[in-house]
C-alpha positions in Angstrom: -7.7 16.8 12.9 -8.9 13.1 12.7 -7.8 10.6 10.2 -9.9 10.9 6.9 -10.5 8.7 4.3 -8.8 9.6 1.1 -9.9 7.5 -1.3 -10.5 3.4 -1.6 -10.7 1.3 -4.2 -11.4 -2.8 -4.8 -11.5 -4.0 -8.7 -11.0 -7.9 -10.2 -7.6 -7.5 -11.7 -6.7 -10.4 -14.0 -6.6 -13.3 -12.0 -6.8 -11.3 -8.7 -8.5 -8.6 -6.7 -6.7 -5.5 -6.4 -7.8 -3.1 -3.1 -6.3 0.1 -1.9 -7.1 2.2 0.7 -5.1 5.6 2.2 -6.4 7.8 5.3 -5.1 11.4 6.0 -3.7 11.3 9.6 -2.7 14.2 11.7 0.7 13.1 13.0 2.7 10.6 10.7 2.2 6.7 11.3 5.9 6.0 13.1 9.0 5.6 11.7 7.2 7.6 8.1 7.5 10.6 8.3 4.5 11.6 6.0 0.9 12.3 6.7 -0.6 9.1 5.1 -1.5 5.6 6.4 -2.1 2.9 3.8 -2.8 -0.7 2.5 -2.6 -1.9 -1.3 -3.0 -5.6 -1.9 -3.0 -7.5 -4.8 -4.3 -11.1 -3.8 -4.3 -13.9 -6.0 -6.4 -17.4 -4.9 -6.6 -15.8 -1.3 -2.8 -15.3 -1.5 -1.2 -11.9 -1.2 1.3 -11.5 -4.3 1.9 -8.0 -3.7 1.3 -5.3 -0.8 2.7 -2.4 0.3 2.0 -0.7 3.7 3.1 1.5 6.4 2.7 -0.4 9.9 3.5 1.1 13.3 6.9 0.4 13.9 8.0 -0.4 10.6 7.4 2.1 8.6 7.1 2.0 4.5 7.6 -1.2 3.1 6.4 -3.7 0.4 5.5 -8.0 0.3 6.8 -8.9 -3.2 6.1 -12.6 -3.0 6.5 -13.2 0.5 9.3 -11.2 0.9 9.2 -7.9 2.6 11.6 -5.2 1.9 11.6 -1.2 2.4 9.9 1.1 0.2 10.3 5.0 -0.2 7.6 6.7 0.1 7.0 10.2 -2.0 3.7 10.7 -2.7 0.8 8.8 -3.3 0.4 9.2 -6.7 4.0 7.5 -7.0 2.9 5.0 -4.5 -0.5 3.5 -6.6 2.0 3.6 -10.2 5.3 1.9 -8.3 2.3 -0.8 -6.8 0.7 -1.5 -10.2 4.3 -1.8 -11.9 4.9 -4.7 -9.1 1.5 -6.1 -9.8 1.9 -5.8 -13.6 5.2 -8.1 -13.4 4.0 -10.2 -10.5 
């Protein structure tokens, strides 16, 4: 099976621009151990105030301000409401 678009999304958000994307992929994107790969961004005056991703090599993790720390994946649904609660109180 090849990676598949599950669903994308790009909307004005208050003073920002909100975009997420997440692909299906066969084998799980290394260190997660889950069968997503994804990018959520909440950019404010072409700065990123919030994202959360899974990169090679790092696994799940978030940018609150410039900061990155881990983030636990569970399932997507969690994963769009525990972004939009760190873009609501960014």
């Amino acid at each position: 099976m090849a990676s598949q678009l599950a669903f994308r999304s790009k909307q004005q958000h208050k003073a920002g621009l909100i975009e997420m994307v997440v692909w299906t992929v066969p084998k799980p994107v290394r260190p997660s151990e889950h069968g997503f790969k994804y990018r959520l961004v909440y950019v404010v005056d072409g700065e990123r105030v919030v994202g959360y991703d899974n990169e090679r090599g790092k696994g799940d993790h978030k940018h609150l301000c410039g900061v990155e720390v881990p983030y636990r994946f569970v399932d997507v649904e969690t994963l769009v409401a525990d972004f939009m609660a760190d873009v609501e109180a960014a």
